[in-house]
N, C-alpha and C positions, 0 to 999 in steps of 0.2 A: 391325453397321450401325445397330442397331436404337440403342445405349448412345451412339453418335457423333451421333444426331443428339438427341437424348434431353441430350448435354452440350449441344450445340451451343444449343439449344433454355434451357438454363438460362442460358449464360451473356449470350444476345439477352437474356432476360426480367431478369437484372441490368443491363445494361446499358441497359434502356427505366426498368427502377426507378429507376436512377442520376439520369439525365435528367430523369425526370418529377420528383424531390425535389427538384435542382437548380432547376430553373421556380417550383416550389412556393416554394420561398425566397425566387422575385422575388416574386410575387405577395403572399404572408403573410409576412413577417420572421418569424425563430425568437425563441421567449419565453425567459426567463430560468428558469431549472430548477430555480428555489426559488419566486421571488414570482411569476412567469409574466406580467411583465410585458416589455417589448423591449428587450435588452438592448444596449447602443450600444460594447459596449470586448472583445467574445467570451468565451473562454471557458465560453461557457453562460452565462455569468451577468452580468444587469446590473450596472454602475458602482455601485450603492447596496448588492446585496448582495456583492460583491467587498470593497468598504472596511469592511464587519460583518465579514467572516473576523475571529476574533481571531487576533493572531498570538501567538507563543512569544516574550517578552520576557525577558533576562536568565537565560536557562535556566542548570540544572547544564553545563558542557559535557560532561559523562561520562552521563546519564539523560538528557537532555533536562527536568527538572521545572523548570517555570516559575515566574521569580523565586528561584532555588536557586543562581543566578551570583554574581559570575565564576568564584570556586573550587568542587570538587566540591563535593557537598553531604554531608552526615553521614554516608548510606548507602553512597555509591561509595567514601565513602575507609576506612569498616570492613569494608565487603564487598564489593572491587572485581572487577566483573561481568570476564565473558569476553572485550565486547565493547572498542573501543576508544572511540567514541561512538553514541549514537544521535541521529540527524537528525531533526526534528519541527518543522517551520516553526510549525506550527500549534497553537492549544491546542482538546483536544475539549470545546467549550463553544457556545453558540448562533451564528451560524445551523449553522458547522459540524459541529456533533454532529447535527443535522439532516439535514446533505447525506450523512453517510455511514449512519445507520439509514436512510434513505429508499433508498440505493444496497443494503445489505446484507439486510436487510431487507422491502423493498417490491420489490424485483429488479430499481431504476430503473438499468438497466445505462447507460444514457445519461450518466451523473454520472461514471461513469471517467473518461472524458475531462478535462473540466474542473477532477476533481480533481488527477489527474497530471500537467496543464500548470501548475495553481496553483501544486505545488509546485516542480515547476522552475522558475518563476517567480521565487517567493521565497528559491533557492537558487542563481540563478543570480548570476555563476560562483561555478563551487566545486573545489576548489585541486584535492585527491586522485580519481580516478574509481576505482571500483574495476576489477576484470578482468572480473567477473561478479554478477550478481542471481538471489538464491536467495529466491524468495516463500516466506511461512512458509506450509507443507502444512497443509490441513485431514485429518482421518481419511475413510474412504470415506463409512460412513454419511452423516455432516453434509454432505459433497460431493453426495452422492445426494438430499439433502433441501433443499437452499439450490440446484442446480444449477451454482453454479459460486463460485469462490475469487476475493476479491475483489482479494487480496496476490496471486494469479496476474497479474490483469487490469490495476491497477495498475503492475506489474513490464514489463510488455507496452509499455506508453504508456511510459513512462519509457525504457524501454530501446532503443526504435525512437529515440526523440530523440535519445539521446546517445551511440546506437550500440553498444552492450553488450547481453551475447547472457544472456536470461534462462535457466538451468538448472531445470527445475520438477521435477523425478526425483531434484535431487542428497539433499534431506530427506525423509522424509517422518516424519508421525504414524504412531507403532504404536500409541496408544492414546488412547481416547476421550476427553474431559473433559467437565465441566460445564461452561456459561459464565461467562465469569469477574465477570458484574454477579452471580453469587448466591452467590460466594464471598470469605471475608475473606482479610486479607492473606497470614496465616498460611499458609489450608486451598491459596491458589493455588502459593505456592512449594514443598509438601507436593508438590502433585498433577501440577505440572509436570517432577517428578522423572523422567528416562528416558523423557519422554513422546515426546521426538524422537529419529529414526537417523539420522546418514547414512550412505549405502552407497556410496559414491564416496571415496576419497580427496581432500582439497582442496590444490589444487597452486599456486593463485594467492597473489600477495602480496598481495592487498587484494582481500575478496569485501563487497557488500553484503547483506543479510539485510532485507527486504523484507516491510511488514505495513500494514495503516491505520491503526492506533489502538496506540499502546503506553499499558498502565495501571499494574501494579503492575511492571512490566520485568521478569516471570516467564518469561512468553513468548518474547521477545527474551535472557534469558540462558542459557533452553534450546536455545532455537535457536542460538546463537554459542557454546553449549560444545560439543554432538555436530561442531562443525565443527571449533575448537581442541584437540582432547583429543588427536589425533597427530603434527601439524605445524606448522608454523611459520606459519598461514595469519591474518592480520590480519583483524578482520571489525568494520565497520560495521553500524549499525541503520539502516535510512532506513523514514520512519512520514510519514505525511499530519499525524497528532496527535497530541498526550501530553496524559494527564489533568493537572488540577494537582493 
């Protein structure tokens, strides 16, 4: 009796929260999530910093590296990755590279949103979907210390849109790393070696592989090999950003 009205009891108290935000938003318009000024077009973000997004012009179509089109670029065609492409509307550069250390970082969970709709935005339509989105795992520790994965959360917005059911079990990290701004090119694709499992069999024709930022594409061709190594499974990179 006691846990029935105890539910009952939380779900009034969301649903007065609800309401009361809703009111709130007539009263004070919501500010833009970068410059904090009113934004007139959604997304979280004013019209002035939406058209600063840089986008990903002329990319490799195999890496995603900017200005590296129309044909692969020198790396994919000597050392051609696991994956089939990696998607990256965006390049991580200002205001962008901003919205996501401020999300990963400062723990402004509120910017998922706006970035997960940006990029379906700038991807919409798009021909192939895959079956399924597999966010790239972080290790326990860094889980436990950042509070939550940002390629989880990400994968989450995306995958309610366009209806594909995210798997967050199917990889995971067995081993720790360093972050990858204090390592060179080298030391990344060294230490990325075996850093990912999967424990699941991959049974879809076309999985997505799921992250915010792709840098040196170490990450993403860790993650798209333990997936590839026994089947027949096609896998996409899809990323918010690529460095250039």
């Amino acid at each position: 009796m006691m846990a029935k009205r105890l539910l009952n009891y939380h779900q009034g108290l969301s649903s007065y929260t609800a309401r009361l935000a809703a009111y709130g938003d007539r009263l004070v318009p919501p500010v833009c999530l970068l410059c904090y000024s009113a934004p007139d077009i959604g997304h979280g973000l004013c019209s002035h910093c939406q058209s600063a997004l840089p986008i990903n012009r002329n990319p490799c179509p195999v890496c995603a590296l900017p200005h590296h089109g129309p044909l692969p670029c020198r790396r994919c065609r000597e050392n051609p990755p696991p994956y089939r492409a990696i998607v990256a509307p965006f390049v991580y550069a200002k205001p962008m590279s901003q919205l996501i250390r401020h999300l990963k970082f400062q723990h402004r969970l509120e910017l998922i949103r706006p970035l997960a709709e940006r990029w379906l935005e700038a991807l919409s339509p798009m021909a192939d979907l895959p079956m399924r989105l597999i966010p790239v795992p972080m290790d326990r520790r860094s889980l436990r210390e950042r509070g939550f994965n940002a390629a989880v959360e990400i994968a989450r917005v995306i995958g309610r849109n366009l209806n594909i059911a995210s798997d967050v079990k199917r990889v995971v990290k067995v081993r720790r790393t360093p972050p990858q701004s204090t390592l060179s090119a080298k030391q990344r694709a060294r230490i990325r070696s075996g850093v990912f499992q999967s424990i699941a069999p991959t049974t879809e024709g076309l999985i997505a592989v799921v992250d915010d930022v792709v840098t040196s594409t170490e990450t993403a061709r860790a993650g798209a090999g333990c997936l590839c190594t026994d089947n027949e499974a096609s896998v996409v990179v899809w990323a918010i950003a690529r460095t250039p």
